[in-house]
N, C-alpha and C positions, 0 to 999 in steps of 0.2 A: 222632389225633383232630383236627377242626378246631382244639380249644385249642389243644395242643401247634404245630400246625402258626401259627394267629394270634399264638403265642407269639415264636415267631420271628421272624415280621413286625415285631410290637412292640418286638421287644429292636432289631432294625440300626435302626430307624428313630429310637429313644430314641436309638442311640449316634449321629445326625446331629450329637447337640448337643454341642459341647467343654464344656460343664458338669456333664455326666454322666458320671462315671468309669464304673463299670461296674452293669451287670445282669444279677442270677440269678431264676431261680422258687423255691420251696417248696411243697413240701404243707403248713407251716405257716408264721406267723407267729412270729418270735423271742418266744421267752419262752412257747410254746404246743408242746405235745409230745403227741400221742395215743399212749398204749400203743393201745389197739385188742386188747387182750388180747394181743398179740404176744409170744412167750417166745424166749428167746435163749438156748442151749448149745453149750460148744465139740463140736466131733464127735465123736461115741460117749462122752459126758461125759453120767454122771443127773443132773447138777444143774444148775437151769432157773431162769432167773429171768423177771420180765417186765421190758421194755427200752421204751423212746418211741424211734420209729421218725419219723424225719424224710426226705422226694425230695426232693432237691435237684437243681440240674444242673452243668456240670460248672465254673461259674463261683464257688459259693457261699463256698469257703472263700477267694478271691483280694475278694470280694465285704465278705462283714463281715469281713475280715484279720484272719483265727483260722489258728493256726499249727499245723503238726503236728510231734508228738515224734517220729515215726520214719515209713518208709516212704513213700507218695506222694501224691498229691491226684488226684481224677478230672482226666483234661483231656480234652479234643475230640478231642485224634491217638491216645490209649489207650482212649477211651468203647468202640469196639464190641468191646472183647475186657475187656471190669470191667463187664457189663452183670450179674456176680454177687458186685461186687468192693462193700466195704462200709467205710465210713470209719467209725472209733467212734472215743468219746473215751477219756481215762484213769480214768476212773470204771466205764467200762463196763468196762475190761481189767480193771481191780481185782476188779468184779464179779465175770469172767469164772476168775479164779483164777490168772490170768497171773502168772508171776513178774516184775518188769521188769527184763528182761534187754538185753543189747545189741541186740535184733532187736525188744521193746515188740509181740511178739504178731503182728508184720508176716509174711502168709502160713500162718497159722493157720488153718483151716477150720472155721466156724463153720452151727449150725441155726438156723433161723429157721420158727416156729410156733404152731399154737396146738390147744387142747385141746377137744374138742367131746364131756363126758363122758370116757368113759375113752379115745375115740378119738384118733389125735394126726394133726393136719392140717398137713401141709406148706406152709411160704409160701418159705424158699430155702436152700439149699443153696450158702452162700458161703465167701468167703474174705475175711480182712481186707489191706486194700489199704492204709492205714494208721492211726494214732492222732494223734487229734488234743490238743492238749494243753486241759484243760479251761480251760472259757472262763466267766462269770455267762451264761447261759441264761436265768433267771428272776431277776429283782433279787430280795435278801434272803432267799436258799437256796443252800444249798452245789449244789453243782455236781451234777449227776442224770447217769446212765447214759446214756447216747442214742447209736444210731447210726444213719447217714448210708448212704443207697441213692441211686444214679442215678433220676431220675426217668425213668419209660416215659411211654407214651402215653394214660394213662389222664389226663382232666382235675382228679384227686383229686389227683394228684402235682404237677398244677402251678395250686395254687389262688392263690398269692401271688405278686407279682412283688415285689423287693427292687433297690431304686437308690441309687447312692452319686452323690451331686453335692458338686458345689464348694460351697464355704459363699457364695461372691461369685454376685451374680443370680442370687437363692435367687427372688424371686417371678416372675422372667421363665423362671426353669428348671420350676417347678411349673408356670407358665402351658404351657410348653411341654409336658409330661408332661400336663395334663389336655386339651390338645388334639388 
């Protein structure tokens, strides 16, 4: 999509400035999670829950430096082979009925869907790529289920952009970003 594609432009050209550490997208804003009715089961497992489903790209967890308890992070030189690979946290594996074992549910295949009446509509057909360790998502709420998909090309996936800058020439670095 042109976003995705202007997205890009955006981000090398942000990174011109040495005050700008790094930039990810989102389909949301920190602290903001759509279920979208979305239900999440390990595979061939009846029991389903609904999960907040966050696009990221493959910058996000190096981005708000959130750490994972096992397994890997999306990155740029693995993206086109994790285009079904799914990062969750440890609420969501708790959910999920994972023991936490030495492996924390890493390469587990996991449903992703939703219910339309008695019908069940397919959204993916993944694997967990890894667990990330729970993080405050929402100030003044335990920590919620949530996992984490590659953002496509759809402009729903990349509605937010996310920047980390230096605290020093904080109004010359915004000047710069809103230029």
């Amino acid at each position: 999509s042109d976003r995705a594609r202007n997205y890009v432009l955006f981000k090398q050209e942000l990174l011109k400035d040495p005050h700008i550490l790094q930039v990810t997208v989102s389909s949301n804003k920190p602290g903001v999670t759509d279920n979208n009715g979305i239900l999440i089961r390990a595979a061939g497992a009846d029991k389903e829950t609904m999960i907040g489903i966050i696009y990221v790209d493959p910058d996000y967890l190096k981005t708000l430096k959130l750490e994972l308890a096992a397994g890997w992070d999306f990155s740029a030189d693995r993206a086109s082979g994790t285009q079904h690979a799914l990062l969750i946290n440890e609420s969501a594996l708790g959910m999920l009925g994972e023991r936490l074992g030495p492996d924390l549910g890493v390469g587990k295949a996991v449903e992703l869907f939703w219910r339309q009446e008695d019908k069940v509509i397919p959204v993916d057909d993944a694997q967990i790529e890894g667990v990330l360790r729970d993080f405050n998502h929402r100030p003044y709420e335990p920590p919620q289920p949530l996992v984490f998909a590659l953002a496509g090309t759809s402009e729903w996936d990349r509605q937010h952009a996310l920047i980390r800058i230096r605290p020093d020439q904080l109004a010359g670095t915004v000047g710069f970003i809103e230029a």
